[in-house]
NUFIVO-151744 format. One line per field, with one value per atom (N, C-alpha, C, CB): x, y, z; residue number from 1. Coordinates in steps of 0.02 Angstrom, whole numbers, plus 50000, padded with zeros to 5 digits. Glycine has a CB too. Layout:
BEGIN
c1 [X; ...] $
c2 [Y; ...] $
c3 [Z; ...] $
i [NUM; ...] $
// end
This chain:
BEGIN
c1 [54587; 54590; 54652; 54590; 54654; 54703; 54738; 54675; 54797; 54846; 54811; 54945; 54832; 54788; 54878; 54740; 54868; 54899; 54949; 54864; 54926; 54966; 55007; 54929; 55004; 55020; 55089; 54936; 55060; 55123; 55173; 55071; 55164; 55202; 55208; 55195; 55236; 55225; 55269; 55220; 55309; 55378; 55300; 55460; 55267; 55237; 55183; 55227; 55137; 55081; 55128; 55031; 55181; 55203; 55224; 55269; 55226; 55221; 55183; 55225; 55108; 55044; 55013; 55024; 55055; 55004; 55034; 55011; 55110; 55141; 55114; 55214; 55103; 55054; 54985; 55000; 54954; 54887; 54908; 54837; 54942; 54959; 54994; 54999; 55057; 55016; 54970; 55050; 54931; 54879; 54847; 54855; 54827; 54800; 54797; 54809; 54848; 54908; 54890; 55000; 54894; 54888; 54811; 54926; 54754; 54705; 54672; 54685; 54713; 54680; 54736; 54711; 54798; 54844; 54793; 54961; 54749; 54715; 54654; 54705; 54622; 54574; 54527; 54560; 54509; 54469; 54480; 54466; 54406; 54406; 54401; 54342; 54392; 54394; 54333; 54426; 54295; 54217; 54210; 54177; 54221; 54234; 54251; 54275; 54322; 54367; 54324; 54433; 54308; 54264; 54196; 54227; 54179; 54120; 54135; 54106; 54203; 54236; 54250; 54285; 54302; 54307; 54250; 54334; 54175; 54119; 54100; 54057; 54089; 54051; 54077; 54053; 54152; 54183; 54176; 54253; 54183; 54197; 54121; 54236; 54057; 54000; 54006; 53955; 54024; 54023; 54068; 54049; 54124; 54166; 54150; 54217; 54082; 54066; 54122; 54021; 54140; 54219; 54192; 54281; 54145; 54150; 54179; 54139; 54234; 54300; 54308; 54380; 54322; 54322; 54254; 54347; 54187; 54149; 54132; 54104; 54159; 54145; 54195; 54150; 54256; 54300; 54263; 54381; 54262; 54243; 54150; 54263; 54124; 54071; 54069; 54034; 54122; 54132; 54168; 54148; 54215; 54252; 54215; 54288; 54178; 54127; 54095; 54063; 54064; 54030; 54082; 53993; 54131; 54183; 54169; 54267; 54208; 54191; 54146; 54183; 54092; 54031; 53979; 54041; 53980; 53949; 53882; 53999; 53821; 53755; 53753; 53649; 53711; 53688; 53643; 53653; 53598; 53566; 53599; 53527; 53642; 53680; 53709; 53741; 53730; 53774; 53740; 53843; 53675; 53611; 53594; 53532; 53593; 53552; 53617; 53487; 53667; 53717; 53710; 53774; 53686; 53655; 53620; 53609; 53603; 53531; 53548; 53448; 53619; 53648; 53597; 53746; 53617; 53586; 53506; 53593; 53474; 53421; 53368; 53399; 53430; 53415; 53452; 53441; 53422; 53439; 53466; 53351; 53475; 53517; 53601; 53508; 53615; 53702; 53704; 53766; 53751; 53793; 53831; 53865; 53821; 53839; 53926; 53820; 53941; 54031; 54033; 54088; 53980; 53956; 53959; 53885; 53909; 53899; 53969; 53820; 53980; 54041; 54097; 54067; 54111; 54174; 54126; 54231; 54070; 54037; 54031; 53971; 54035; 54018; 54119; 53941; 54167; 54234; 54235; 54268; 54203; 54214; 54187; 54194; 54130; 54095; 54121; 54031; 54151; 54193; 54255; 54213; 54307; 54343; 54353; 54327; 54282; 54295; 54266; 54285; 54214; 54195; 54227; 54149; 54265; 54303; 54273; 54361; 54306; 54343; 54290; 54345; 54303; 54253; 54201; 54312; 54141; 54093; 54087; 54028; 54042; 54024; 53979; 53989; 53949; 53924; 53982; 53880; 54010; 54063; 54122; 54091; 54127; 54174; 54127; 54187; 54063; 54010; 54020; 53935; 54015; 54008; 54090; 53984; 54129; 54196; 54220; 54239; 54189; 54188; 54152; 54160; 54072; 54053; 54083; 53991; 54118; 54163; 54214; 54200; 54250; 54316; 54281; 54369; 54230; 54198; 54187; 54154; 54142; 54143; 54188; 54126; 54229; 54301; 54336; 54367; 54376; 54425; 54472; 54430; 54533; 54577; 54627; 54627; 54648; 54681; 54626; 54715; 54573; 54540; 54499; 54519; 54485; 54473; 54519; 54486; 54569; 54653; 54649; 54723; 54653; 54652; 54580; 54662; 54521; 54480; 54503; 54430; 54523; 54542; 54597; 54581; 54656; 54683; 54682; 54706; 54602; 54602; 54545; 54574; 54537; 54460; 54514; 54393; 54578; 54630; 54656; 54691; 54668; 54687; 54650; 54713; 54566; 54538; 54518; 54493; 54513; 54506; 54561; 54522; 54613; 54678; 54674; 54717; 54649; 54658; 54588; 54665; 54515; 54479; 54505; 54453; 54545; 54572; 54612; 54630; 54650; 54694; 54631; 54784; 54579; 54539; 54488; 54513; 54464; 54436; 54472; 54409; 54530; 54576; 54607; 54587; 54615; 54652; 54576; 54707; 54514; 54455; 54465; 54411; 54484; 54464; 54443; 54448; 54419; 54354; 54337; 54339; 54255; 54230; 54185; 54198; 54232; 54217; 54147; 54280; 54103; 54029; 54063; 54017; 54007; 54024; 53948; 54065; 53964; 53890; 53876; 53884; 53849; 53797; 53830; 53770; 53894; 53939; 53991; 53965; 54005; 54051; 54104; 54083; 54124; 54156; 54145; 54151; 54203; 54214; 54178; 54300; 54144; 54113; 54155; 54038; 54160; 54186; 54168; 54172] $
c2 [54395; 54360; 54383; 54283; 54406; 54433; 54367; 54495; 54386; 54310; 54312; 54314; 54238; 54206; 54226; 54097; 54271; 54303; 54267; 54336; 54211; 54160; 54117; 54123; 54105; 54069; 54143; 54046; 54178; 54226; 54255; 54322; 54251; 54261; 54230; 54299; 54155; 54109; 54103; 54055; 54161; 54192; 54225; 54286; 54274; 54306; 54271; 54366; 54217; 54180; 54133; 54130; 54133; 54075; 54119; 54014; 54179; 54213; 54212; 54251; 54244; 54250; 54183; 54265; 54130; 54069; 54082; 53978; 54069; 54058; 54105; 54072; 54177; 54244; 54195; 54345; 54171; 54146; 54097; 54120; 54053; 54007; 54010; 53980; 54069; 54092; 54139; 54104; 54175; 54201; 54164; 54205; 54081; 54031; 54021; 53997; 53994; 53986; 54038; 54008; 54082; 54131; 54148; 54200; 54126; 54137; 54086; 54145; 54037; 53951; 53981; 53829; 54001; 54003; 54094; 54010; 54124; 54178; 54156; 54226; 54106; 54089; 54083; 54131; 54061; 54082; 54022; 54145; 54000; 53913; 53933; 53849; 53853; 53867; 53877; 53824; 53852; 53893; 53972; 53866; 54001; 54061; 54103; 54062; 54072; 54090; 54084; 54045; 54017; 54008; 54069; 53918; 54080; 54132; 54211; 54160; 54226; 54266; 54249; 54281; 54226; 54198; 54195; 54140; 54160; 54161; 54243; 54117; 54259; 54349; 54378; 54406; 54408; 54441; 54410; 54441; 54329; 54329; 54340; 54244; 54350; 54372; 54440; 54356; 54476; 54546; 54567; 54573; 54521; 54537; 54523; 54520; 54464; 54434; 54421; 54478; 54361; 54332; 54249; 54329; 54223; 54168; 54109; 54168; 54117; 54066; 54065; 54098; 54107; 54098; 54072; 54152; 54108; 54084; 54001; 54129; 53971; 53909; 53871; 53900; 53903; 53855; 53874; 53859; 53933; 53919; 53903; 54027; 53892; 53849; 53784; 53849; 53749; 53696; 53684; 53668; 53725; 53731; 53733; 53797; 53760; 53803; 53735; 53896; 53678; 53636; 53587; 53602; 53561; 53511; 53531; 53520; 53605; 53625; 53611; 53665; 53587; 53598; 53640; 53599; 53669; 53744; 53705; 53808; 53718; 53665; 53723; 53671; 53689; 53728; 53789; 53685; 53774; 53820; 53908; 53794; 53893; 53945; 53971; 53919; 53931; 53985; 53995; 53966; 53960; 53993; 54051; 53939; 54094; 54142; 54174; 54129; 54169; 54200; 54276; 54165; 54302; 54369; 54405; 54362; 54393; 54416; 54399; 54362; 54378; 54347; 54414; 54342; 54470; 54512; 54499; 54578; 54484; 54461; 54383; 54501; 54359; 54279; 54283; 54209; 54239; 54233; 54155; 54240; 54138; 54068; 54078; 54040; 54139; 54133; 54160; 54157; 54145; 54127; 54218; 54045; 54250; 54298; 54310; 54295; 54250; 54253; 54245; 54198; 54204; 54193; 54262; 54158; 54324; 54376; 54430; 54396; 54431; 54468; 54449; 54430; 54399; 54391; 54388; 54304; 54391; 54416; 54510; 54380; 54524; 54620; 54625; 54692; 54602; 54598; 54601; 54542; 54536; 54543; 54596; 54491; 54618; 54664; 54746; 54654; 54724; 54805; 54804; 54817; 54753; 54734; 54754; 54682; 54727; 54731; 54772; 54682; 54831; 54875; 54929; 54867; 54964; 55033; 55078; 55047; 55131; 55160; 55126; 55262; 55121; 55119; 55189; 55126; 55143; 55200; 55208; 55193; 55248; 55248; 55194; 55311; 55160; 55080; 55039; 55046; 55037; 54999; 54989; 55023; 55057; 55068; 55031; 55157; 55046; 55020; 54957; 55032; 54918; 54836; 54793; 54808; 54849; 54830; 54833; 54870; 54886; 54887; 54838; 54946; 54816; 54756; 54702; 54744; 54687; 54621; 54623; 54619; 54663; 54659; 54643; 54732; 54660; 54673; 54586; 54731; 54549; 54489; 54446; 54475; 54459; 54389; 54398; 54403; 54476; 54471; 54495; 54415; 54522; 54568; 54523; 54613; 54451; 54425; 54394; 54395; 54360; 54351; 54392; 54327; 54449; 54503; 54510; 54554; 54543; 54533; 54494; 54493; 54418; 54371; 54353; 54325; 54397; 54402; 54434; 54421; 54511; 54565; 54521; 54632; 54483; 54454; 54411; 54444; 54368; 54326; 54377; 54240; 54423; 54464; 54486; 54534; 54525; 54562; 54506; 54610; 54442; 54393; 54358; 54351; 54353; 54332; 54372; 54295; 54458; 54522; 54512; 54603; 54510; 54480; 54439; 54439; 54393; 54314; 54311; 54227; 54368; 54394; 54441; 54415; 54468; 54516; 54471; 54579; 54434; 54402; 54353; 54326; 54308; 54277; 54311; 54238; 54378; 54410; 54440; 54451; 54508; 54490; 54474; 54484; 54387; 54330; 54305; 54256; 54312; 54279; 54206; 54319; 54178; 54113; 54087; 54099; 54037; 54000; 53969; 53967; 53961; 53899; 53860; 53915; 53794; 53729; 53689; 53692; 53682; 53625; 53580; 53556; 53579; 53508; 53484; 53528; 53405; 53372; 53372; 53292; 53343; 53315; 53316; 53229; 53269; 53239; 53277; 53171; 53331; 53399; 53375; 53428; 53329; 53320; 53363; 53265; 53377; 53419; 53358; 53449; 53411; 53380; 53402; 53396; 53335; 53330; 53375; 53274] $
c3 [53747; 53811; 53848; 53800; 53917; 53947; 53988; 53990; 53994; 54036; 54094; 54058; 54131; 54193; 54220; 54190; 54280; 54311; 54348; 54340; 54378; 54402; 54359; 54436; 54303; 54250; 54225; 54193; 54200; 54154; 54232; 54094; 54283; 54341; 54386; 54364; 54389; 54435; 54489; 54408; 54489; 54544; 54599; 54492; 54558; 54601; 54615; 54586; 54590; 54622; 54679; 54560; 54671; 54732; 54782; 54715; 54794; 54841; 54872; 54835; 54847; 54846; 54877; 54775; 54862; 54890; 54957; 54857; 54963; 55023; 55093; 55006; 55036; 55102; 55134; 55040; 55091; 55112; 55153; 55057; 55149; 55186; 55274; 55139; 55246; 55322; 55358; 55355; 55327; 55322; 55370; 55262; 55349; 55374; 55417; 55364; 55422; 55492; 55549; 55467; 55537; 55595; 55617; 55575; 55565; 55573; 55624; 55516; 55603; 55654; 55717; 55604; 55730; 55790; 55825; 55756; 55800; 55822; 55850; 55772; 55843; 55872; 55816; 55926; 55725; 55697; 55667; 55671; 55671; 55630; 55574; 55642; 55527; 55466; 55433; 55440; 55450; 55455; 55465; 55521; 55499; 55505; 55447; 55545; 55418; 55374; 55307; 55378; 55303; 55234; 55230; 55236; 55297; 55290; 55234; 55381; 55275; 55233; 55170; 55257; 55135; 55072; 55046; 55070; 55062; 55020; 55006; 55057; 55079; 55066; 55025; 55121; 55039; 55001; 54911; 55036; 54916; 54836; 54791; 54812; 54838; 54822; 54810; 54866; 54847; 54848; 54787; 54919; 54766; 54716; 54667; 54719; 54651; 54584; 54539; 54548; 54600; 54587; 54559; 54681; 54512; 54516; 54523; 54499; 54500; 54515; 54596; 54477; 54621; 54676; 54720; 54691; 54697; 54725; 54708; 54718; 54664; 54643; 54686; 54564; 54705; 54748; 54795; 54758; 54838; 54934; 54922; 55007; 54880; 54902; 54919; 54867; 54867; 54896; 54951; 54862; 54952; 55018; 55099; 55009; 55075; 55145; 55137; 55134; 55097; 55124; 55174; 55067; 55128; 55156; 55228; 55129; 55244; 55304; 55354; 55297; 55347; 55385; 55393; 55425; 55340; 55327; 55299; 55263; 55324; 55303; 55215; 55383; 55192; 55133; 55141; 55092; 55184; 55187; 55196; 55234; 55247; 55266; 55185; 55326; 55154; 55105; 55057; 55078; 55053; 54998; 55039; 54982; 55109; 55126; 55150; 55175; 55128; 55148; 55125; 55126; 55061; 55038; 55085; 54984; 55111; 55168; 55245; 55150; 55263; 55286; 55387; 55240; 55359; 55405; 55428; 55373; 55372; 55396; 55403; 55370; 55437; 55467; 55523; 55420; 55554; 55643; 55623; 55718; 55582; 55572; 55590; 55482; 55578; 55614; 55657; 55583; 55701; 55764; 55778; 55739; 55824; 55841; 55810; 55913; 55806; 55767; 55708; 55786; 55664; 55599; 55576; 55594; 55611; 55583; 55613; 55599; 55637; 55670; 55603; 55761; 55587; 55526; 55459; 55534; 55459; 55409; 55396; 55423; 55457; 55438; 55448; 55537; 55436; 55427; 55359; 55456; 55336; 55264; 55234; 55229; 55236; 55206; 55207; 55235; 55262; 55287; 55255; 55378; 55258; 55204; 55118; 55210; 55110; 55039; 55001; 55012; 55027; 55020; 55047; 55029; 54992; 55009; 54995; 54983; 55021; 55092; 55149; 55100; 55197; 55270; 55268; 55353; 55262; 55300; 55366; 55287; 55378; 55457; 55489; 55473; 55445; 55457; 55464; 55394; 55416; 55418; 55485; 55361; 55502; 55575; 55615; 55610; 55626; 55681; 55683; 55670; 55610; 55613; 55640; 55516; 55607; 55635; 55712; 55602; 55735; 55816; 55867; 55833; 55831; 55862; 55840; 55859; 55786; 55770; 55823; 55692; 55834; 55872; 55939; 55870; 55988; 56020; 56019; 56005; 55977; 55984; 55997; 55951; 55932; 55908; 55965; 55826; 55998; 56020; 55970; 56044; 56006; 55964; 55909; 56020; 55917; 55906; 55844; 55961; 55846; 55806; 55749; 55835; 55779; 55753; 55680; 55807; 55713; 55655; 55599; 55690; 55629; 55595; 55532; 55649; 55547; 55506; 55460; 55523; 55480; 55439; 55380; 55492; 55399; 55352; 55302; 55366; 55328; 55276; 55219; 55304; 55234; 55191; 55157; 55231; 55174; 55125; 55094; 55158; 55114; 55062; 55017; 55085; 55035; 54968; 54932; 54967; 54959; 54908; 54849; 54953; 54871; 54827; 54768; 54865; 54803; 54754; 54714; 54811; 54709; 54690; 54628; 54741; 54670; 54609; 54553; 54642; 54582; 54500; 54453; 54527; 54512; 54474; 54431; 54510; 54435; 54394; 54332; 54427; 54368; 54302; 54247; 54296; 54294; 54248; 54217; 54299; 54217; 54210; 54183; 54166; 54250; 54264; 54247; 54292; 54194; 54213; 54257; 54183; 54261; 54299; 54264; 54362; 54258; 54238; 54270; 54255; 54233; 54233; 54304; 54133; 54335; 54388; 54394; 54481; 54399; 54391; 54460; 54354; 54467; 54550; 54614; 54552; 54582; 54641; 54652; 54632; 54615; 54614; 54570; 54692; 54543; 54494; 54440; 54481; 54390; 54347; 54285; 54346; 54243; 54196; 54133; 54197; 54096; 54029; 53980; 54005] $
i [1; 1; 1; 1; 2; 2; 2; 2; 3; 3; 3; 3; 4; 4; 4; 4; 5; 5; 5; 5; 6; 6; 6; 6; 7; 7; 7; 7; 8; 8; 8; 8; 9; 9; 9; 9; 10; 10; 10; 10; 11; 11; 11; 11; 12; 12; 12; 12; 13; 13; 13; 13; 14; 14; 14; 14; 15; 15; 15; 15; 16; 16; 16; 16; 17; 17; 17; 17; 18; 18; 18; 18; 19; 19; 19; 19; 20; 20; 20; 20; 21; 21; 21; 21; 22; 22; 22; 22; 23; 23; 23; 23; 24; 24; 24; 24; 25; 25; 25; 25; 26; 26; 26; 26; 27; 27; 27; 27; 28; 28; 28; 28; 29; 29; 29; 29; 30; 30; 30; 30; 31; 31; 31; 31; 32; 32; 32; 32; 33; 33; 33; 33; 34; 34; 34; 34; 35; 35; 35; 35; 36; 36; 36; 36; 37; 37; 37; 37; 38; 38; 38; 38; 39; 39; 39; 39; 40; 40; 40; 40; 41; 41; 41; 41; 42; 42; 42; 42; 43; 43; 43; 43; 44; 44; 44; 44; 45; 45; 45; 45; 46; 46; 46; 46; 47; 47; 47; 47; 48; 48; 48; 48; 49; 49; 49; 49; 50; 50; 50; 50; 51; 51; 51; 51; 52; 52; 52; 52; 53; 53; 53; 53; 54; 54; 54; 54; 55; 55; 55; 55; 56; 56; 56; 56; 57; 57; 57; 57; 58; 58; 58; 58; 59; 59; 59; 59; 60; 60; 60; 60; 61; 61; 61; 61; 62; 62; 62; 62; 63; 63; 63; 63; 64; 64; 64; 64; 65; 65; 65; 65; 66; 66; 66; 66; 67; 67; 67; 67; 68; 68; 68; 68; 69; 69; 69; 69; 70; 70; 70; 70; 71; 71; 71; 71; 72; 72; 72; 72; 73; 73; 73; 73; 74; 74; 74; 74; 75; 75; 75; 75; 76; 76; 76; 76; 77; 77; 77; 77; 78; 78; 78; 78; 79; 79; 79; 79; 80; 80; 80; 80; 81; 81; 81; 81; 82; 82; 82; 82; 83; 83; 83; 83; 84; 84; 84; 84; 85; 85; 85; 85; 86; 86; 86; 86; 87; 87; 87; 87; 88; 88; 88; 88; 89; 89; 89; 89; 90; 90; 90; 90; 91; 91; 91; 91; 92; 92; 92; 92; 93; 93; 93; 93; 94; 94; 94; 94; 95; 95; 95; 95; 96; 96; 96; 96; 97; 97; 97; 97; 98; 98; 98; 98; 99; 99; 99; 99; 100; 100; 100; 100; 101; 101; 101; 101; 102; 102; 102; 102; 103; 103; 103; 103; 104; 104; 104; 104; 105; 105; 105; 105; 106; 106; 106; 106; 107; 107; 107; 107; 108; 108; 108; 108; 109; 109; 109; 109; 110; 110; 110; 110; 111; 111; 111; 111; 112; 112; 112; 112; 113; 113; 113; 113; 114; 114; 114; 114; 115; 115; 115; 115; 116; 116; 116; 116; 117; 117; 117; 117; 118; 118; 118; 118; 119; 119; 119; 119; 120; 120; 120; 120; 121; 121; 121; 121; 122; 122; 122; 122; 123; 123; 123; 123; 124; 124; 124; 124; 125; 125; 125; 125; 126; 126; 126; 126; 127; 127; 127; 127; 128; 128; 128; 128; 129; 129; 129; 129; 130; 130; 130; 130; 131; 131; 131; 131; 132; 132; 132; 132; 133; 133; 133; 133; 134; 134; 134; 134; 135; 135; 135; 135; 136; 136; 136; 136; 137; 137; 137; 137; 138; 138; 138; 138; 139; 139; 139; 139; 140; 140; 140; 140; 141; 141; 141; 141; 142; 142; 142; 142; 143; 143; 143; 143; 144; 144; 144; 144; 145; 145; 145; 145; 146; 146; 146; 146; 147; 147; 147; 147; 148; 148; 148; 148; 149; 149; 149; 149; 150; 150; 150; 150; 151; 151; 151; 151; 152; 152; 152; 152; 153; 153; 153; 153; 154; 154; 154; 154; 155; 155; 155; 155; 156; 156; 156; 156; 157; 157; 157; 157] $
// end
């Protein structure tokens, strides 16, 4: 079993939180709700087969306002007319994000994102996709668990 990354270096996870935090910060002062934000955090931690993470921003993304449906078809996310021209714009961010190097799709989807959000929001996508690529990386890594939750999202005994 390898150390939980945050735990054997907790100089450097309190960095790491403090980046996200204003990460945050600048993402809500750029124009990018938290809906938005959670869109990212989910895609990417799909794309990363990050469960830990995907077990926090699902719930996260509901608190949010994020209906269910949306983050059950969030995979296929391209082919449903259920999101919102900005839904998919910080959705092809993440995907461009966290799939390296950039293809030539990837430039395309990034050019109509900026094109949507705006330059300031735009940015502010780009930062939170490099910050949950991040916090993806230590939760796989560190392999996390994710703990049983019953019905009501409580952690089960």
């Amino acid at each position: 079993m390898r150390p939980y990354l945050d735990k054997s270096a907790p100089d450097v996870w309190k960095a790491i939180s403090a980046f996200s935090t204003t990460v945050k910060q600048h993402a809500a002062a750029g124009g990018l709700s938290v809906q938005e934000s959670e869109y990212i955090k989910l895609r990417a931690s799909q794309l990363n087969a990050c469960a830990f993470c995907l077990d926090v921003h699902s719930r996260e993304s509901r608190e949010a306002g994020i209906v269910q449906q949306k983050i059950d078809l969030l995979p296929a996310w391209r082919e449903s007319a259920l999101y919102t021209e900005r839904e998919k714009a910080v959705l092809a961010v993440a995907e461009a994000a966290t799939r390296m190097p950039l293809s030539e799709e990837s430039k395309a989807d990034l050019a109509g994102a900026a094109a949507v959000l705006g330059e300031q929001a735009f940015a502010a996508a780009e930062w939170v996709a490099i910050t949950i690529n991040a916090f993806n990386r230590v939760s796989i890594l560190s392999e996390h668990p994710v703990r049983p939750r019953g019905a009501d999202g409580k952690v089960l005994s």
